[in-house]
SEFI-239716 format. One record per residue (C-alpha): residue in one letter; z, y, x. Coordinates in steps of 0.1 Angstrom, whole numbers. Example, Ala and Ser with C-alpha at 12.3 -4.5 7.8 and 13.67 -1.06 7.14 Angstrom:
{aa A&c3 78&c2 -45&c1 123};
{aa S&c3 71&c2 -11&c1 137};
***
This chain:
{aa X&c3 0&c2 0&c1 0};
{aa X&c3 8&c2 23&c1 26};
{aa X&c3 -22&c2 13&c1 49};
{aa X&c3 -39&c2 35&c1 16};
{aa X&c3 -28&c2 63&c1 28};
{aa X&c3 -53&c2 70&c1 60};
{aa X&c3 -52&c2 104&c1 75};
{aa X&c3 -81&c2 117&c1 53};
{aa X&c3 -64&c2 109&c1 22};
{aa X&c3 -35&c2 135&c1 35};
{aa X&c3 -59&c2 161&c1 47};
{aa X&c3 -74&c2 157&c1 6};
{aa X&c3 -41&c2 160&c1 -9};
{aa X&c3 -31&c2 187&c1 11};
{aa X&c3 -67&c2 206&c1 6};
{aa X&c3 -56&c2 199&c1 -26};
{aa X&c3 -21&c2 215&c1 -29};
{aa X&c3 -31&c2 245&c1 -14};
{aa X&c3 -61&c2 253&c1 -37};
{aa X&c3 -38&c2 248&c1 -69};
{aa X&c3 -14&c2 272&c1 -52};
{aa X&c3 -43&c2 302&c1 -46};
{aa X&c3 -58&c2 298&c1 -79};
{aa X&c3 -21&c2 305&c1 -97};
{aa X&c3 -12&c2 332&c1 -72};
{aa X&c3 -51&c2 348&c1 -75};
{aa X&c3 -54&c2 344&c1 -112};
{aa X&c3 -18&c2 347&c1 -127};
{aa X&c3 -8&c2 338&c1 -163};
{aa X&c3 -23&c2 350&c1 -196};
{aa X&c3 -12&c2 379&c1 -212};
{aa X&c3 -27&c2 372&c1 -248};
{aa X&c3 -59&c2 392&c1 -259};
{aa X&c3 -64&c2 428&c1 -247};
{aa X&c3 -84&c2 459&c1 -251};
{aa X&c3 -114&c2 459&c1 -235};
{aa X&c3 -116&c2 482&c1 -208};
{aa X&c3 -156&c2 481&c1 -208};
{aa X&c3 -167&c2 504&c1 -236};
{aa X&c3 -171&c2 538&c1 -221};
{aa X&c3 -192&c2 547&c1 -252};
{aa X&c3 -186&c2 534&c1 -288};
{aa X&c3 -209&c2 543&c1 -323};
{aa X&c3 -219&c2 525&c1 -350};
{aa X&c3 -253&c2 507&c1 -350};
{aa X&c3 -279&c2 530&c1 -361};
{aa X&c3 -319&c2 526&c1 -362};
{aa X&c3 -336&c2 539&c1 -331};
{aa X&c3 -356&c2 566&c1 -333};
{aa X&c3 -391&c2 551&c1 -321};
{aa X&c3 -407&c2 517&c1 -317};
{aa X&c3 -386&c2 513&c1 -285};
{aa X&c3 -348&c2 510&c1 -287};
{aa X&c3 -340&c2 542&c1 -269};
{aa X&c3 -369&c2 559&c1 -266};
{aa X&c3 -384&c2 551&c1 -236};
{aa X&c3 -424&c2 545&c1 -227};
{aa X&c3 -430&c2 511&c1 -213};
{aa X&c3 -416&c2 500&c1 -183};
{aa X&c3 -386&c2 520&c1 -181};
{aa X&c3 -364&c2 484&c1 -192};
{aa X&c3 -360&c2 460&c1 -173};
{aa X&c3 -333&c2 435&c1 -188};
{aa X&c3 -349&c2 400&c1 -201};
{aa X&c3 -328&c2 386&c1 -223};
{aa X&c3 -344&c2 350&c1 -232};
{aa X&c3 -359&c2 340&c1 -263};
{aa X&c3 -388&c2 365&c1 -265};
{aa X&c3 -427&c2 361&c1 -252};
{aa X&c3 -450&c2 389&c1 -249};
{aa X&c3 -474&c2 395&c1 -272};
{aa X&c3 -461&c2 373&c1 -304};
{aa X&c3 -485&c2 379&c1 -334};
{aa X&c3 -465&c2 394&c1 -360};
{aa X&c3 -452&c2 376&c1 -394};
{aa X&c3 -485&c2 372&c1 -407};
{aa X&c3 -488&c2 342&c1 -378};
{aa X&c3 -460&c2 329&c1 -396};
{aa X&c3 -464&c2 330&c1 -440};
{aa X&c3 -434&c2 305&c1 -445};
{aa X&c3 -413&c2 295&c1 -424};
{aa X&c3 -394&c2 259&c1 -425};
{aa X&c3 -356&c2 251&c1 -429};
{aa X&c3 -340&c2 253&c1 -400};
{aa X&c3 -313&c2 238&c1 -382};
{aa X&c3 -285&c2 270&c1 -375};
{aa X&c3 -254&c2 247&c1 -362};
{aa X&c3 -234&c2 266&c1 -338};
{aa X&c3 -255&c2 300&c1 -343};
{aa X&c3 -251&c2 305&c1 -380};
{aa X&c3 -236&c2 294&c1 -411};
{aa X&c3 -268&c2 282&c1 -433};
{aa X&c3 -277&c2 306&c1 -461};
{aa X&c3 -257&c2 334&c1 -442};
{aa X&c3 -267&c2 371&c1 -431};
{aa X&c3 -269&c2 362&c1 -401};
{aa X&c3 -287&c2 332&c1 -409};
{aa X&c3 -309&c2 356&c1 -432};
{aa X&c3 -314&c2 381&c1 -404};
{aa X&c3 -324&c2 354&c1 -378};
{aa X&c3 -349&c2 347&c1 -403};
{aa X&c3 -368&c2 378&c1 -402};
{aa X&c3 -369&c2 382&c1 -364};
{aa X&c3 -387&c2 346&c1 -362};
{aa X&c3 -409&c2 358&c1 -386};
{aa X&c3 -419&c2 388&c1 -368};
{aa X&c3 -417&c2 365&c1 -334};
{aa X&c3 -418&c2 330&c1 -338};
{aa X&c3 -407&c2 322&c1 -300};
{aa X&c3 -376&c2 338&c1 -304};
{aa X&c3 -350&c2 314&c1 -292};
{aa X&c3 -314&c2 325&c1 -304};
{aa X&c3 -293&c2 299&c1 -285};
{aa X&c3 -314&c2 311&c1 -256};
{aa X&c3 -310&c2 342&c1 -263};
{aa X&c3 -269&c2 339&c1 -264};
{aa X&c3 -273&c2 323&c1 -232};
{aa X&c3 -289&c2 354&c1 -221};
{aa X&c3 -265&c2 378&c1 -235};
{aa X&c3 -239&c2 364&c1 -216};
{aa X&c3 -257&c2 369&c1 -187};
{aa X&c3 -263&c2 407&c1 -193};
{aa X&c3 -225&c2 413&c1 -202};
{aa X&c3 -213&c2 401&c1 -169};
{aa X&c3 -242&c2 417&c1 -151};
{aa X&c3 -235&c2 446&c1 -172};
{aa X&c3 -193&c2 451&c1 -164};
{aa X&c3 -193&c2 445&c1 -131};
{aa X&c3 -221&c2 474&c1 -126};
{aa X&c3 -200&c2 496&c1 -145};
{aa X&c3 -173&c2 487&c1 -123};
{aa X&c3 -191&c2 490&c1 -89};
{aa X&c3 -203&c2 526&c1 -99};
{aa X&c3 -241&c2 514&c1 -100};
{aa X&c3 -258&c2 534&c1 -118};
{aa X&c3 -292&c2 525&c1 -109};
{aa X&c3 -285&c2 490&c1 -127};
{aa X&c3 -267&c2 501&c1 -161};
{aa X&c3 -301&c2 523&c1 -159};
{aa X&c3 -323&c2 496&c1 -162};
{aa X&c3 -299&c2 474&c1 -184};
{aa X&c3 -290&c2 501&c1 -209};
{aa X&c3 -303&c2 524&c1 -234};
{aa X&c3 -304&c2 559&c1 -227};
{aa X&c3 -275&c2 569&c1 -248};
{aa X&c3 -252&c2 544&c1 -239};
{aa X&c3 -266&c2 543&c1 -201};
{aa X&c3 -250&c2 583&c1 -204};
{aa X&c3 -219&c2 574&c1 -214};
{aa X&c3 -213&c2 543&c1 -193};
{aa X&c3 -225&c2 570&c1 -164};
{aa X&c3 -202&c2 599&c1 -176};
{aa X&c3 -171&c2 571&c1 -174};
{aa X&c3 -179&c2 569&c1 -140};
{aa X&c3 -180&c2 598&c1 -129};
{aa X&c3 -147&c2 609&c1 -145};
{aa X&c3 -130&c2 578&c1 -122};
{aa X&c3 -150&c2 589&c1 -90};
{aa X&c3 -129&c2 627&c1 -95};
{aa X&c3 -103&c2 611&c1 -103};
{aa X&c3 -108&c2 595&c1 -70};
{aa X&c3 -98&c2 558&c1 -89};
{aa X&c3 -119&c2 521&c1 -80};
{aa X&c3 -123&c2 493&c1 -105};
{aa X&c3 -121&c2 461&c1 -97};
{aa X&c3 -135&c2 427&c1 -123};
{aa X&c3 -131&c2 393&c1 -117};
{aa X&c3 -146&c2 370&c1 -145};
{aa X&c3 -127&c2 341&c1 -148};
{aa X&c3 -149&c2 327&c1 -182};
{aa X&c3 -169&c2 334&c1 -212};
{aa X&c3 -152&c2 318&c1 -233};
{aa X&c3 -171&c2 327&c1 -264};
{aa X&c3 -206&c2 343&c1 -270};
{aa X&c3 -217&c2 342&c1 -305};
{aa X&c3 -238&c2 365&c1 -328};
{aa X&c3 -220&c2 383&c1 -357};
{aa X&c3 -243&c2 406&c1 -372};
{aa X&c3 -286&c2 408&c1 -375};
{aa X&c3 -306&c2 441&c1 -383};
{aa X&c3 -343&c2 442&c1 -384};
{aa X&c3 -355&c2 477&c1 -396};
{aa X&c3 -392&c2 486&c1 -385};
{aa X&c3 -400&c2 457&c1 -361};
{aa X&c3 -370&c2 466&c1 -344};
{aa X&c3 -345&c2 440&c1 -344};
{aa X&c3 -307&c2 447&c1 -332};
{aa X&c3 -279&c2 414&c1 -326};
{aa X&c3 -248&c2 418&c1 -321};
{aa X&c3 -229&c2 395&c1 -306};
{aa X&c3 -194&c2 390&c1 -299};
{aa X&c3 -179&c2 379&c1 -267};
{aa X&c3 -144&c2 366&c1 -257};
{aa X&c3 -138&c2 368&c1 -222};
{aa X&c3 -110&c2 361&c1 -198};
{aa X&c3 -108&c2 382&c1 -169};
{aa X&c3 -92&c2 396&c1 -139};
{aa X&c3 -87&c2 438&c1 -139};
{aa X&c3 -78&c2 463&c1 -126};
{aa X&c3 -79&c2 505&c1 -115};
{aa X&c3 -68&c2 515&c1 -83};
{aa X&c3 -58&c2 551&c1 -74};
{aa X&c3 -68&c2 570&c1 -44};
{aa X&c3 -38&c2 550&c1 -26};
{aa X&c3 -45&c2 519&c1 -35};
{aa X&c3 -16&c2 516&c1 -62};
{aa X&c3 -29&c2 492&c1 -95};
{aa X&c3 -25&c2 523&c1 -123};
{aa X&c3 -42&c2 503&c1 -150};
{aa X&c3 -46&c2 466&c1 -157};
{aa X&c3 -33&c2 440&c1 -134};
{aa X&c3 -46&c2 426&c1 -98};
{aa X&c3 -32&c2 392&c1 -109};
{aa X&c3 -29&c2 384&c1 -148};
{aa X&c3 -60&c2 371&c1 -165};
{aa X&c3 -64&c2 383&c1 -197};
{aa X&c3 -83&c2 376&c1 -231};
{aa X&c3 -103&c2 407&c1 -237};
{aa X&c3 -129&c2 412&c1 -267};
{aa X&c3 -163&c2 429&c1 -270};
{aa X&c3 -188&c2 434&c1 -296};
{aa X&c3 -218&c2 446&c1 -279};
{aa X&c3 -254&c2 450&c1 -296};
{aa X&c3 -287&c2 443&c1 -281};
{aa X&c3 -323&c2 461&c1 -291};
{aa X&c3 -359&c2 451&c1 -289};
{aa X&c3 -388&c2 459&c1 -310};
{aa X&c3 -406&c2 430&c1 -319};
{aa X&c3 -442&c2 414&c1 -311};
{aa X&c3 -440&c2 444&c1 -283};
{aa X&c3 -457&c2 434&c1 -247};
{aa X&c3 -422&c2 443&c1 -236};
{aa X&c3 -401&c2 412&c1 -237};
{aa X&c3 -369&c2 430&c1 -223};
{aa X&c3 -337&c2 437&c1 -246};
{aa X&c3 -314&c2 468&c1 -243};
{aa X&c3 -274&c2 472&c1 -247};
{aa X&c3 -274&c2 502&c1 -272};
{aa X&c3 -240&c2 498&c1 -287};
{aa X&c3 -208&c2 486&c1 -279};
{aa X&c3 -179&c2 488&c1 -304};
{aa X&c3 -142&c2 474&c1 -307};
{aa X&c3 -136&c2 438&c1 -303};
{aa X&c3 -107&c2 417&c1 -323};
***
């Protein structure tokens, strides 16, 4: 029995031990669910002004969320579309079922499980800009409005001479809450439950909001914008509103 335990087995348990002790010193214990520290800007969802979601002439986006080719024919190219299977995006017979509808019908590639996959993607790629202080990136991932708040935030920490710091421990929870289609443009909202690692640092270094160690449950509810059967296949944040 003893013969077992070989001097690689020790070096394993030890390894072992000591990454079970960083991850509880790193990550701390929960705190229960928080308020999101990530929404700079908040309005209600309202219809964009043009055919883009902000605005802009083509090429100015850049965020891809998935679940949308260029070039789709429009809801013509699809007269009636068949029952369809919703389980884990919406309840059957629902408004967001009802709202899902109408964007395949005006782009039948849409993907929503794809494109929740996708949204995911954007929110972390999304905070931790905001965080960093890049500009250039909530620029190309944003719409104009919201890109000006996010901006204005960050300025207002560089005076104050503050850093933020993010670390994402999980996304615990992405799923899509509302639908609005209103002239080809669609908007989804999806809600996200996250559990994180933050933080604000002053000019000294001293944690003045948040915490360096607890993780904590923090909600969002973030919408995305695309026109649809546009060449442009990209999707824009242009809301963000108070999670629960």
């Amino acid at each position: 029995m003893q013969d077992s335990f070989d001097v690689t087995t020790i070096i394993f348990l030890a390894l072992a031990v000591f990454v079970i002790w960083r991850l509880r010193s790193v990550l701390g214990q929960k705190t229960g669910a928080e308020r999101s520290p990530f929404r700079p800007v908040e309005r209600n969802r309202t219809e964009p002004p043009s055919g883009r979601p902000d605005g802009r002439s083509d090429g100015d986006n850049v965020v891809r969320l998935p679940g949308a080719d260029r070039g789709q024919a429009p809801a013509a190219a699809a007269a009636v579309a068949p029952a369809r299977d919703w389980r884990g995006i919406a309840e059957p017979g629902s408004p967001v079922a009802g709202g899902l509808e109408q964007v395949l019908q005006l782009e039948p590639a849409f993907d929503p499980r794809a494109f929740v996959e996708g949204s995911k993607k954007a929110y972390e790629a999304i905070v931790l800009a905001f965080n960093k202080g890049d500009r250039k990136t909530l620029r190309t991932l944003l719409s104009r409005e919201v890109a000006e708040g996010f901006e204005r935030a960050i300025t207002e920490r560089e005076q104050r001479k503050e850093t933020a710091e993010t670390t994402f421990v999980s996304i615990d929870k992405a799923e899509i809450v509302a639908v609005d289609v209103k002239n080809r443009v669609a908007q989804i909202t999806v809600r996200f439950l996250s559990n994180l690692i933050t933080a604000t640092r002053d000019a000294e270094g001293k944690v003045v909001d948040g915490s360096a160690e607890a993780v904590v449950e923090v909600p969002d509810v973030w919408t995305f914008a695309r026109t649809m059967g546009s060449r442009d296949p990209n999707w824009q944040l242009v809301a963000t509103e108070a999670g629960s």
